[in-house]
BATIPA-534076 format. One record per residue: z, x, y of N, C-alpha, C in turn. Coordinates in Angstrom, 2 decimals, always signed. Atoms other than C-alpha are relative to their C-alpha. Example, Ala and Ser with C-alpha at 12.3 -4.5 7.8 and 13.67 -1.06 7.14 Angstrom:
<lumtors>
LUMTOR / n.w / n.u / n.v / ca.w / ca.u / ca.v / c.w / c.u / c.v
LUMTOR / +0.00 / +0.89 / -1.19 / +7.80 / +12.30 / -4.50 / +0.00 / +0.90 / +1.20
LUMTOR / -0.06 / -0.82 / -1.19 / +7.14 / +13.67 / -1.06 / +0.73 / -0.77 / +1.09
</lumtors>
This chain:
<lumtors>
LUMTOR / n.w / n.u / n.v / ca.w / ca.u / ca.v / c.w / c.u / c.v
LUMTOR / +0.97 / +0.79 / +0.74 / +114.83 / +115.19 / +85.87 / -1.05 / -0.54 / +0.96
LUMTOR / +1.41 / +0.48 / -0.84 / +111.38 / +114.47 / +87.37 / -0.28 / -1.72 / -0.30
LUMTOR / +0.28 / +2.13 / +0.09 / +110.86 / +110.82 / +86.16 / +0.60 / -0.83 / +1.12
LUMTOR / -0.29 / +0.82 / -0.77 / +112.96 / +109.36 / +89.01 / -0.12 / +0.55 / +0.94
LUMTOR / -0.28 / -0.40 / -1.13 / +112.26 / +111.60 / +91.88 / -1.52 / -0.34 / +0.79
LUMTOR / +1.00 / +0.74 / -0.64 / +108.84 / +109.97 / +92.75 / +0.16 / -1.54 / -0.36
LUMTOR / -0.20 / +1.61 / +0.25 / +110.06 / +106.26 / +91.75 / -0.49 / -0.63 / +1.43
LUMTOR / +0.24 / +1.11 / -0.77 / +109.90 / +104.84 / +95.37 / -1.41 / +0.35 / +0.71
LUMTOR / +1.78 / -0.42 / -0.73 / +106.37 / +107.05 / +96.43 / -0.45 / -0.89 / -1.23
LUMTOR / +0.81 / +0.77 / +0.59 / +105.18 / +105.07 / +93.29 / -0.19 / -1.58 / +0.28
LUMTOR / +0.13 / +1.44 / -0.05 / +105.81 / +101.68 / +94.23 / -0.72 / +0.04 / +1.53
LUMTOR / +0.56 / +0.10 / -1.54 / +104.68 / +102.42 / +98.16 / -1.87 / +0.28 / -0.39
LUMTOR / +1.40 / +0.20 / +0.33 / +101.44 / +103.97 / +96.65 / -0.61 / -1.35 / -0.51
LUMTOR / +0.11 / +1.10 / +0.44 / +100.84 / +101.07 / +94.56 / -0.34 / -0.98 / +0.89
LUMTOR / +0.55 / +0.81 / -0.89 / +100.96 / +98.91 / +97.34 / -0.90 / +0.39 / +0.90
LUMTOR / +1.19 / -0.11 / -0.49 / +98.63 / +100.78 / +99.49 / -1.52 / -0.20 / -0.85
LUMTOR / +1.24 / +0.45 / +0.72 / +95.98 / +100.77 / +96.62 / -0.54 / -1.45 / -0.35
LUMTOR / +0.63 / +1.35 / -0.14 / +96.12 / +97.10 / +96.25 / -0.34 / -0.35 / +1.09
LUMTOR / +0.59 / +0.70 / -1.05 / +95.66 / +96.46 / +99.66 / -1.16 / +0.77 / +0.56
LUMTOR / +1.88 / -1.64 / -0.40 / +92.60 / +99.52 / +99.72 / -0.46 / -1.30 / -0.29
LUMTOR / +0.54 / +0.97 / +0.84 / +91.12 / +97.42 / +96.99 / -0.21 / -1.66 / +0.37
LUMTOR / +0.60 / +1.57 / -0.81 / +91.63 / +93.96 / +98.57 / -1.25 / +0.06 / +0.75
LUMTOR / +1.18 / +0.42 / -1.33 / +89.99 / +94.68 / +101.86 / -1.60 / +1.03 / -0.62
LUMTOR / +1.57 / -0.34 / -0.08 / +86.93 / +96.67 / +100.07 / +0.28 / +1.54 / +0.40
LUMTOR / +0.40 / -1.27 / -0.64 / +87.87 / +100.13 / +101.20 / -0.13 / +1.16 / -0.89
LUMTOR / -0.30 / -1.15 / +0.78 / +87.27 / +103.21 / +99.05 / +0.68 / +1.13 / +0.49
LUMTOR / -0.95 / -1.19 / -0.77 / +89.31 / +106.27 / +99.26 / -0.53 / +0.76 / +1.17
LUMTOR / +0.21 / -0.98 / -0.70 / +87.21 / +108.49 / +101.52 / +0.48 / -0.81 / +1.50
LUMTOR / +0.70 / +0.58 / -1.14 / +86.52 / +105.33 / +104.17 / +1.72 / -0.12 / +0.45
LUMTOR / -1.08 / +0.30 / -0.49 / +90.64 / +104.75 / +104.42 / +0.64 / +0.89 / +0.49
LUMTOR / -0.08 / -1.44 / -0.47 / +91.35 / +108.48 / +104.35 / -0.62 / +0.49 / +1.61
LUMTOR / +0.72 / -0.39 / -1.70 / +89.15 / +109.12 / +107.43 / +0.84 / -0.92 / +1.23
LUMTOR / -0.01 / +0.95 / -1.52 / +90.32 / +105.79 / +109.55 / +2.18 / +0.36 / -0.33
LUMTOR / -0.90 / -0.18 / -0.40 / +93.49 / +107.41 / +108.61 / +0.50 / +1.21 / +1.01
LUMTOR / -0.11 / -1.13 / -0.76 / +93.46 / +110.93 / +109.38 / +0.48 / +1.18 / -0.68
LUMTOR / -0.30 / -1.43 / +1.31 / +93.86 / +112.69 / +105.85 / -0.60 / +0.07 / -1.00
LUMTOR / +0.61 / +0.34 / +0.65 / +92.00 / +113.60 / +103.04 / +0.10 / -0.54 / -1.36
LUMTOR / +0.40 / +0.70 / +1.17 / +90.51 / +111.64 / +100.03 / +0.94 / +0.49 / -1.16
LUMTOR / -0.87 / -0.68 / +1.37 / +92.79 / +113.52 / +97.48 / +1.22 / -0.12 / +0.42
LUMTOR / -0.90 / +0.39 / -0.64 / +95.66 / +113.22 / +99.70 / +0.24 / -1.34 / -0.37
LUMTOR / -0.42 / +1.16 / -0.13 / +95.71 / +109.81 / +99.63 / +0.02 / -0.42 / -1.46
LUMTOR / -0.39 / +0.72 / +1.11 / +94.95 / +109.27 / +96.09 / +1.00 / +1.35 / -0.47
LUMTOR / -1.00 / -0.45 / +0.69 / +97.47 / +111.40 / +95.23 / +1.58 / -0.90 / +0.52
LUMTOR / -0.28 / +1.64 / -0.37 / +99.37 / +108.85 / +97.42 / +0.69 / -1.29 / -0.23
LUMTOR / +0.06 / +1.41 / +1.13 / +98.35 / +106.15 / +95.70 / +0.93 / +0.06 / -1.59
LUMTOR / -0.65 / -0.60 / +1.50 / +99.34 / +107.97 / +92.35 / +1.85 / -0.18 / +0.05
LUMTOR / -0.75 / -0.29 / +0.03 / +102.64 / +108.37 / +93.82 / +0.74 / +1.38 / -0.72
LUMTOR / +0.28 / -1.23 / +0.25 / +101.98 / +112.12 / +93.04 / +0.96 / +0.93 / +1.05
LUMTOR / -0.56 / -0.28 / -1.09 / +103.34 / +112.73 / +96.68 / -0.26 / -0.90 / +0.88
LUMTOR / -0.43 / +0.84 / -0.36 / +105.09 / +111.03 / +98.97 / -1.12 / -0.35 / +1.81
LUMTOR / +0.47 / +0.16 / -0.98 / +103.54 / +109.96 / +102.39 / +1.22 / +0.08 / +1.22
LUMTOR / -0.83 / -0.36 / -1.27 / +105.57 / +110.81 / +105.83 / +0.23 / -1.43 / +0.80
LUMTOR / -0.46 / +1.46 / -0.53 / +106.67 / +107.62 / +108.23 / -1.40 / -0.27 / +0.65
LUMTOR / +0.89 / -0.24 / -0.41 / +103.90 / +108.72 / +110.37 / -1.49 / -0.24 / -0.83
LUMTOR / +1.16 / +0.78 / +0.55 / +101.06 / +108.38 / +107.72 / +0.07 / -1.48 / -0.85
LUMTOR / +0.44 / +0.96 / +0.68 / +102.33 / +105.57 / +106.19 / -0.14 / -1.44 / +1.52
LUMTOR / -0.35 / +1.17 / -1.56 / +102.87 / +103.94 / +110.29 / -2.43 / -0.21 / +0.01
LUMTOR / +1.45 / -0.29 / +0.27 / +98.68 / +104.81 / +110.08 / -0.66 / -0.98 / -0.91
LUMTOR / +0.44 / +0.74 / +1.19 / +98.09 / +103.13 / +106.69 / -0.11 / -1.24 / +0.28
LUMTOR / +0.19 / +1.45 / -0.29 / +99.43 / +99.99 / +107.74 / -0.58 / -0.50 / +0.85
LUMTOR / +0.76 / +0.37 / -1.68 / +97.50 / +99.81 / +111.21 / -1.77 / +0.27 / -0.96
LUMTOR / +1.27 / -0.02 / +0.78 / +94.33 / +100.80 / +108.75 / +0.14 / -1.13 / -0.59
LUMTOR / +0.12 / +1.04 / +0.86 / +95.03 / +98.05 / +106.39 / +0.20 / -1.08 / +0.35
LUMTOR / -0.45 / +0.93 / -0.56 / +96.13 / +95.60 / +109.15 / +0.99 / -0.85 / -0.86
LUMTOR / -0.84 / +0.85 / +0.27 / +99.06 / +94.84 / +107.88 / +1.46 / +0.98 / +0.36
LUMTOR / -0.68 / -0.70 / -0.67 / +102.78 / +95.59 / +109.03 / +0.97 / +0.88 / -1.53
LUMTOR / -0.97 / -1.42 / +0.71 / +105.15 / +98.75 / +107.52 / +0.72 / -1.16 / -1.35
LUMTOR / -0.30 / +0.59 / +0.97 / +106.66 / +96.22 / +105.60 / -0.61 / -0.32 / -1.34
LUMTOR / +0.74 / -0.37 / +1.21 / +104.03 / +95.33 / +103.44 / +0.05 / +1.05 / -1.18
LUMTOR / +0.29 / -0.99 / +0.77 / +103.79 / +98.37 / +102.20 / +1.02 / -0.04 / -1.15
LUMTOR / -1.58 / +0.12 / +0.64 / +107.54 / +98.15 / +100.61 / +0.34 / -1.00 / -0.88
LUMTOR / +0.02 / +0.87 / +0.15 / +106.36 / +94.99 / +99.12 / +0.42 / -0.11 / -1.71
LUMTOR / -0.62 / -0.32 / +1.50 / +106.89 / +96.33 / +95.48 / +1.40 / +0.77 / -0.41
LUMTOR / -1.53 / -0.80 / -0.12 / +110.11 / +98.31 / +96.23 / +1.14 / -0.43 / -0.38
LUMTOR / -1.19 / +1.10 / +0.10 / +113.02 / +96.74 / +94.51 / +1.59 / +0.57 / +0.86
LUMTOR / -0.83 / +0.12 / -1.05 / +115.78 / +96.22 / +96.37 / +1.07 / +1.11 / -0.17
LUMTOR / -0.91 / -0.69 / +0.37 / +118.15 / +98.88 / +94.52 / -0.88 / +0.94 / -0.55
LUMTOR / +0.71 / -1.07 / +1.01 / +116.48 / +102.67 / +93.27 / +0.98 / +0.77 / -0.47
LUMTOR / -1.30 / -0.85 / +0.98 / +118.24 / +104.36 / +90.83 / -0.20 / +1.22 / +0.51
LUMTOR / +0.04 / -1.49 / -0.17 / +119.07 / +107.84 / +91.83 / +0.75 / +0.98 / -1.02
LUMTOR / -0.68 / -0.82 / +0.87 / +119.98 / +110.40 / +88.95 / +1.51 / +1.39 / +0.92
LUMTOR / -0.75 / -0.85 / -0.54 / +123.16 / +112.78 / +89.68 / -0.50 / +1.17 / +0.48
LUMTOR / +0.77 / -1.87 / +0.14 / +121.18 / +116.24 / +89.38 / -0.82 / -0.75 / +1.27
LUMTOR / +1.07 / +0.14 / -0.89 / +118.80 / +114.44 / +92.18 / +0.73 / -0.49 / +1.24
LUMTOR / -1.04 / +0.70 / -0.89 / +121.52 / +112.45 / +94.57 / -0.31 / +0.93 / +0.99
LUMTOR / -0.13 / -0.70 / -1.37 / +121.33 / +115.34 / +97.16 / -1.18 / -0.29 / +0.70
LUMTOR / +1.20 / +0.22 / -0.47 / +117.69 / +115.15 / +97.18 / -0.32 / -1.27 / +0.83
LUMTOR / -0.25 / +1.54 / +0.00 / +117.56 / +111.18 / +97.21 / +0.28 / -1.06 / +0.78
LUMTOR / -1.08 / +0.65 / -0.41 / +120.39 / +110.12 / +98.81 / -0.36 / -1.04 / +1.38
LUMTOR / +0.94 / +0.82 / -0.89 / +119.10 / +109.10 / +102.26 / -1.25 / -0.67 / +0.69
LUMTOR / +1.55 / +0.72 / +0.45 / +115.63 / +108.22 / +101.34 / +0.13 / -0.89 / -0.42
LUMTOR / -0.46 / +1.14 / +0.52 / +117.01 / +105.80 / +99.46 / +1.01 / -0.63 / +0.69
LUMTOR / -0.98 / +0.52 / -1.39 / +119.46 / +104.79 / +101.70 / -1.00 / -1.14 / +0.94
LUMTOR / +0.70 / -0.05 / -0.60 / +116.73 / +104.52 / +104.14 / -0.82 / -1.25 / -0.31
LUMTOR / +0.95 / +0.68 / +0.24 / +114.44 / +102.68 / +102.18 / +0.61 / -1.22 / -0.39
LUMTOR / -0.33 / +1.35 / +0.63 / +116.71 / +100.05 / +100.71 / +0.69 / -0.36 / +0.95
LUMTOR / -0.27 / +0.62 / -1.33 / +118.12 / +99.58 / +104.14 / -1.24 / -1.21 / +0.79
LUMTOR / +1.09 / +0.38 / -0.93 / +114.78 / +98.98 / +105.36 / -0.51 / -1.59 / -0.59
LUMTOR / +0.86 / +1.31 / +0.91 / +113.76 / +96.17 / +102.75 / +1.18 / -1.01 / +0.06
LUMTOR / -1.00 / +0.69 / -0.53 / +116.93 / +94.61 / +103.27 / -0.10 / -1.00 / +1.66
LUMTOR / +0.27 / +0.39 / -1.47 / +116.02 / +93.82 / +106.72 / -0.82 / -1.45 / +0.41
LUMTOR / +0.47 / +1.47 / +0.55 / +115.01 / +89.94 / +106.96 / -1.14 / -0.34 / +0.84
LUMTOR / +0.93 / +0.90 / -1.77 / +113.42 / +89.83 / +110.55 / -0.79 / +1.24 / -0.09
LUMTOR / +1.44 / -0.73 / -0.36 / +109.62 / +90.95 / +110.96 / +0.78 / +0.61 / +1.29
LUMTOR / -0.63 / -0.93 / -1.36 / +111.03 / +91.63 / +114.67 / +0.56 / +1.40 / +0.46
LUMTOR / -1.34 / -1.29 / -0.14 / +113.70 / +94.21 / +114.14 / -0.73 / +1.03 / -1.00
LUMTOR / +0.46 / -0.75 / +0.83 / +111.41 / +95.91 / +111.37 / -1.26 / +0.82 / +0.28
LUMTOR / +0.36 / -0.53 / -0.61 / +108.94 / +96.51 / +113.57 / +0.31 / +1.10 / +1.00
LUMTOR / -1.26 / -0.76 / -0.87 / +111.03 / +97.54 / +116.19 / +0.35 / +1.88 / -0.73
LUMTOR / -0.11 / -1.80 / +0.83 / +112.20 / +100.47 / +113.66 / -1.25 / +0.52 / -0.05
LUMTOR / +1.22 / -1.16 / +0.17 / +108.83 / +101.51 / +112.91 / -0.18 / +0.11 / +1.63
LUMTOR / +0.76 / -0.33 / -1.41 / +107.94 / +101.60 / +116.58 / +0.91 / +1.17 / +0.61
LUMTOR / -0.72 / -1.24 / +0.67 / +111.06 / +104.10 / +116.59 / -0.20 / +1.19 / -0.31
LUMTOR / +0.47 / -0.84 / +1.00 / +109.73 / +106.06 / +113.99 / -1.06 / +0.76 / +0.48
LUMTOR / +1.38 / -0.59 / -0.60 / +106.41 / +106.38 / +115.40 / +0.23 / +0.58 / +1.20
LUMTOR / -0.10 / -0.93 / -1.61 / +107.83 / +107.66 / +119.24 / +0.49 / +1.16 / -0.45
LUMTOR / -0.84 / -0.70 / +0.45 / +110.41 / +109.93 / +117.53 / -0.96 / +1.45 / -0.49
LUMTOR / +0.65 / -0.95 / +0.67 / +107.76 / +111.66 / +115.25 / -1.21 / +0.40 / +0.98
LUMTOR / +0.88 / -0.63 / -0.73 / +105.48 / +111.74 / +117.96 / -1.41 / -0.88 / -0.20
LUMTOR / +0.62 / +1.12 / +0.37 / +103.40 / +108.91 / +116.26 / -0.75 / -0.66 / +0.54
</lumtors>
């Protein structure tokens, strides 16, 4: 079933478009100071497709604000359907680990991680 297998790219998009929209930026100008294009990102936004650690480590250094943010709509538990669980499993893991996490410090820390690892 497709309805829950973009649930947590929708809430991450979501929060990048409100914080486009805060600071004033339109898609092309955030796209560029990221390093992908304009359809990319609003697809993104759409939660159409998902973004990598790496562009979303980008996003938040564009939007001056930290990885967390982004996660700011993410509830703390995502439902994962059976038929999808394989897919899922440690994305969600992953992600509801991550929001769990209380200290700015240590959440950084992971993304900084993330970003050597991938090459970031």
């Amino acid at each position: 079933m497709k309805h829950l297998d973009n649930t947590i790219d929708k809430f991450i998009g979501s929060s990048i478009r409100e914080l486009r929209i805060k600071r004033h930026l339109d898609l092309d100008a955030l796209a560029l100071m990221v390093g992908i294009k304009p359809k990319t990102l609003e697809r993104i936004e759409h939660g159409d497709c998902g973004a990598d650690m790496t562009d979303v480590a980008n996003l938040s250094h564009a939007l001056k604000v930290s990885v967390d943010d982004l996660f700011v709509n993410v509830p703390n538990k995502i439902p994962i359907l059976p038929e999808d669980q394989e897919k899922h499993l440690n994305a969600g893991r992953l992600v509801n680990a991550f929001v769990k996490i209380k200290s700015a410090d240590v959440r950084h820390d992971l993304v900084c991680l993330i970003r050597s690892i991938s090459g970031g």
